[in-house]
N, C-alpha and C positions, 0 to 999 in steps of 0.2 A: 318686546323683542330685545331692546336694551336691556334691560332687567335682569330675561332668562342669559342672556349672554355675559353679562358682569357677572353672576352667581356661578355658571361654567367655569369662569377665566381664574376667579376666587379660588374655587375648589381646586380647579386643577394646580392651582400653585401651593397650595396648602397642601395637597397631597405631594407634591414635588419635593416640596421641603423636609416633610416627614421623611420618605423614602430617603434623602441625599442624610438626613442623621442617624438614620440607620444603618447607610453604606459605609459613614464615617466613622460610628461605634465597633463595626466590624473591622474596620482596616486595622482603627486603635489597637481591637484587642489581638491580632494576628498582631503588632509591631508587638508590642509588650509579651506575650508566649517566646516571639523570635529573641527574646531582649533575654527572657529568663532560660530558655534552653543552650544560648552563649555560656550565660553565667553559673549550668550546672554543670559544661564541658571545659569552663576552667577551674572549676572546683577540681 
């Protein structure tokens, strides 16, 4: 029961993680789009 449960708690945090670098790669690339559509309205 320990076992199936430490393998649950694993996963679930493993998945966590992934998901939190992919919300971060998206914010990234939304700040950098906002950075360069600045930079073509003071062109």
């Amino acid at each position: 029961m320990k076992r199936t449960l430490s393998l649950f708690l694993v996963s679930l945090f493993a998945l966590s993680l992934l998901s939190g670098c992919n919300t971060m790669r998206g914010a990234g690339q939304d700040i950098e789009e906002g950075g360069e559509a600045i930079q073509r309205s003071a062109d």
